[in-house]
N, C-alpha and C positions, 0 to 999 in steps of 0.2 A: 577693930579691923575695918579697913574700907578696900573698895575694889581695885583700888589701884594695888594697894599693899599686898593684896591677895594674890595678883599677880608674878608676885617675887617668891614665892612660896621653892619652888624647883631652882631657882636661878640662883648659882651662889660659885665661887673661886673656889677651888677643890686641889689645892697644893701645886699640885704642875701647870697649870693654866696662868703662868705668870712668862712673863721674857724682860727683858733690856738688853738695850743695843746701842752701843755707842758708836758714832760715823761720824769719817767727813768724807766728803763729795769726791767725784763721785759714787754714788749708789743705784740700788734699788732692789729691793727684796720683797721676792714675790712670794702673798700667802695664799696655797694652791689648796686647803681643806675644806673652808669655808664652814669654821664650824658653826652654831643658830645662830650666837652673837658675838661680836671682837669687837671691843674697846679699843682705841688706840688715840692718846697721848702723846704730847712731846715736851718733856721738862726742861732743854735748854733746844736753842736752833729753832730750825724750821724745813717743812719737804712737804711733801702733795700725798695725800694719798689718795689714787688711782681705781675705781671700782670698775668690773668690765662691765661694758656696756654703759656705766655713768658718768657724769661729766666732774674732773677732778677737783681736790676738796682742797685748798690750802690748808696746812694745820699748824701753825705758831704753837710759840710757847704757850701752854695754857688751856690751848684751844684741846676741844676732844670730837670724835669723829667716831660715830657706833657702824658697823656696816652688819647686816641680816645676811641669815647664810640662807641658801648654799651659793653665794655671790664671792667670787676670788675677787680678791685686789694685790697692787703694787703700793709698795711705800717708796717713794723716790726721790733726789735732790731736785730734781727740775723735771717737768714737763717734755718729755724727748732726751734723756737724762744717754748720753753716749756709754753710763754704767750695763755690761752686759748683768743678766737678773741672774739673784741667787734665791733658792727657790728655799720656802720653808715650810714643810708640809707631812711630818712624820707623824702618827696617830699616837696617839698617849690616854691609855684607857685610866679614868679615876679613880679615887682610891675604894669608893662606894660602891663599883663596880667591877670590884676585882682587879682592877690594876695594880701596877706596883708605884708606887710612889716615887716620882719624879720633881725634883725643883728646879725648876725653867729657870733660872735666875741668869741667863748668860745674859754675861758682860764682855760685851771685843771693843778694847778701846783702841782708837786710834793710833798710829804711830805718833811722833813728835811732840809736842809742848801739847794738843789737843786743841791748837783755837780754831776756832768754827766748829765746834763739832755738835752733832746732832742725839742729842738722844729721846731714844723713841719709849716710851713703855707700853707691852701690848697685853690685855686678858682678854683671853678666849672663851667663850661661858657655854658647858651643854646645857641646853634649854628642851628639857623632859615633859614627857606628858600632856594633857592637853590642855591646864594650866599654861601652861608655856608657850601651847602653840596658840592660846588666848590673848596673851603678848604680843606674841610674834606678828601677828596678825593682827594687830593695833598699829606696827610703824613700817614706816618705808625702809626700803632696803638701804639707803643713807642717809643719817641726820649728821647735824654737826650742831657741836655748842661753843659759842665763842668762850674764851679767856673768862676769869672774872664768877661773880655769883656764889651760890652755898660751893659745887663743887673746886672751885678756886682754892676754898682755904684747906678739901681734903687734898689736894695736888701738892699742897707744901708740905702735908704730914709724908704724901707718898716720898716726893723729891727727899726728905730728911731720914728716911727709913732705906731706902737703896741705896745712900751712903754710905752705910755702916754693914757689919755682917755680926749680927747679936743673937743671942738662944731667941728661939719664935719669931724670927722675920718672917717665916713665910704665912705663917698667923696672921699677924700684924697687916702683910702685903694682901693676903686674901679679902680681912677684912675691908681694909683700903679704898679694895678696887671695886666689892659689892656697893659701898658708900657711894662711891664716885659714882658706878653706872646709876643707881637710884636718881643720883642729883640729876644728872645727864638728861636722862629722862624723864624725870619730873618737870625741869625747865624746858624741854623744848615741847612736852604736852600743853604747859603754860601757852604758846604763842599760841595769837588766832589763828595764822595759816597753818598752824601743824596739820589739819585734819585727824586730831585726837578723837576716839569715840564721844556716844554724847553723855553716856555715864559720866564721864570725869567732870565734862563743866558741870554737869547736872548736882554734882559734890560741893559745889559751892551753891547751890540752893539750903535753904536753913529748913525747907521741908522734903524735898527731896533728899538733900544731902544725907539727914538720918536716918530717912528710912532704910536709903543703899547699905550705910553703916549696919543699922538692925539687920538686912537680911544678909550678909557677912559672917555678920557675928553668928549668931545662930541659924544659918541655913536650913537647919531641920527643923526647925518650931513650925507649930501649926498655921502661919501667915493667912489669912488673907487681907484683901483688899481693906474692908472694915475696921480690922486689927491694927493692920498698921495704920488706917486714916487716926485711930484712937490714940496711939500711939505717939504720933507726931504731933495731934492737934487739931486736926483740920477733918471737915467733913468727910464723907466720904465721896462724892463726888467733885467735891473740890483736889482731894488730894488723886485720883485716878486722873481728872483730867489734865493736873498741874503735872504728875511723873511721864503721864501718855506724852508731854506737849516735850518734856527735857530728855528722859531718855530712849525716847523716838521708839517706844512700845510699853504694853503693859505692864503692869505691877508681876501678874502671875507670869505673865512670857517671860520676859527677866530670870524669875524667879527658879520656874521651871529649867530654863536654858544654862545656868549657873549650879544648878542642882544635878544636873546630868555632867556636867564637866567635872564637878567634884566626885562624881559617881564613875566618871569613866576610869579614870585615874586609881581609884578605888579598888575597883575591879582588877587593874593589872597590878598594882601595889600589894593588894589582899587576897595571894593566889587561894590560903586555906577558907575564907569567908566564902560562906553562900550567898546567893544571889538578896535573898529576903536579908540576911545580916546588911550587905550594900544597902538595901532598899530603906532599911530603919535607918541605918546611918545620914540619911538624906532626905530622909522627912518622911519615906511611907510606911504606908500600916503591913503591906503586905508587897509579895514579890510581883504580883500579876497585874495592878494598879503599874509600879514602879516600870515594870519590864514594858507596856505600853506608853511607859512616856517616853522611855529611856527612845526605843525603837522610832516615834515620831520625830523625836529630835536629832538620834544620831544615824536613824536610816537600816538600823539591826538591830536583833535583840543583843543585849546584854550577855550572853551565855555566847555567842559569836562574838562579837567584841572581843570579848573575856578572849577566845580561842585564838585569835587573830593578832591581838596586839602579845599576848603572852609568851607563845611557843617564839618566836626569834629568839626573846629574850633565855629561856631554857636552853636554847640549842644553842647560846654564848653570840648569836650574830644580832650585829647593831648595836651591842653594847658598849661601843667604844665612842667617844667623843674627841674631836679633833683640836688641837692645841697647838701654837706656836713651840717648833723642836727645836732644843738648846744646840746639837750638835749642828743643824741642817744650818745655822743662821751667819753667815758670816759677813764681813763687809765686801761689797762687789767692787772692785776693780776697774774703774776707766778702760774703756778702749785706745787704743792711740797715745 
């Protein structure tokens, strides 16, 4: 396990969080939910997509464009597109969440022979927990990744599985599209201007790198600074001052700061666990140690926390995540 991986733990395609759309111009269809994260692709053609407030993204065959909710955007043929907008924005609770199981899978194909036509594939991802909003809070509210690279050659599995209508396509599609965003995102943490945290370059250090790995992997073990200098290789002030210098703080802050995120998550995951059960889970001996760090770091104790993030969820509100709606989507109509 490494930090990035760890990342993805909550983020996954959950049967309805799928669409296709096939177009030709003109268009534009507007998605008003803004759920954490939408993936949007285009397997043949090409159009813009549109974020409000940002400046538009051309998106080619190939090319993928992730947009950060709660940010709406337009998918459209041109830039001023005389298409009046057809909006798409109907909520679709998951299936982990008690919804009923939906598969987005619309297809509106154009009229005629289809040339020029455009089609779009969208996954819409709920992004739970504070894992997720650990993500979340890693990227800008638009990246784009050109054509090409690892996700390139999952976009022809995708392209050759929305062809067909076989037992487990939407299996298949879910998996698909988790692949795809991983790649997505992997490569554009890759560039130097992403402004990627500093853990991940830090991951190509051969001494840093494993330590991040070690404290991943087993997060609850007794770490310290020492441990892991031994661990790796390297003194112990060689290795504090070589992790302090890559991932722009210390071994224990790190440690500590990732151990409360898994603990917070925890806490609303594991309504029957007591607070001390959390606190062993996560490396303390005892709740009163734990509930002191927890409180330094996340600004409450733990027992509020717990009270605060949990009751929505029992009273059935917020539990719903927003998806691209199969009915709501249709091709928009030129004016004139």
């Amino acid at each position: 396990m490494d930090a990035f991986s760890d990342l993805f733990r909550g983020v996954r395609a959950q049967g309805s969080l799928f669409g296709r759309s096939t177009l030709t111009a003109p268009w534009s269809l507007r998605f008003v939910d803004g759920p954490p994260l939408t993936l949007c692709t285009v397997l043949e053609g090409s159009g813009w997509i549109v974020p409000d407030g940002h400046p538009p993204e051309r998106l080619t065959a190939g090319a993928m464009v992730v947009v950060r909710g709660p940010a709406r955007f337009t998918f459209v043929d041109e830039v001023g597109t005389r298409a009046e907008p057809v909006e798409s924005g109907e909520h679709c609770a998951t299936p982990d969440q008690g919804g009923t199981l939906h598969r987005l899978g619309w297809n509106d194909p154009a009229p005629g022979d289809g040339g020029g036509a455009t089609t779009l594939v969208v996954g819409a991802y709920p992004v739970t927990g504070e894992i997720g909003q650990r993500l979340l809070g890693a990227l800008p509210v638009v990246l784009r990744v050109d054509a090409g690279g690892a996700a390139g050659a999952v976009l022809d599995l995708l392209a050759a599985e929305v062809a067909v209508d076989a037992p487990g396509q939407q299996v298949v599609l879910d998996r698909l599209l988790d692949w795809m965003l991983v790649c997505a995102l992997r490569e554009w943490f890759e560039r130097p201007d992403s402004g990627a945290p500093a853990w991940y370059a830090a991951h190509r250090d051969a001494v840093v790198g494993r330590a991040l790995r070690l404290l991943h992997a087993e997060p609850a073990a007794p770490w310290t600074v020492s441990t892991l200098a031994g661990r790796v290789g390297v003194s112990r002030a060689t290795f504090a001052k070589r992790f302090a210098e890559l991932v722009e703080e210390p071994p224990s802050t790190y440690l500590t700061r990732w151990r409360m995120t898994l603990a917070a998550d925890l806490l609303v995951e594991r309504e029957g666990a007591t607070i001390a059960e959390v606190a062993r889970t996560v490396g303390y001996a005892d709740a009163f140690t734990f509930s002191a760090a927890f409180k330094r770091v996340r600004g409450v104790n733990p027992s509020e926390f717990r009270r605060t993030r949990s009751g929505p969820r029992r009273a059935g509100a917020g539990a719903r995540s927003s998806a691209p709606s199969a009915g709501a989507v249709s091709r928009a109509r030129g004016r004139g």
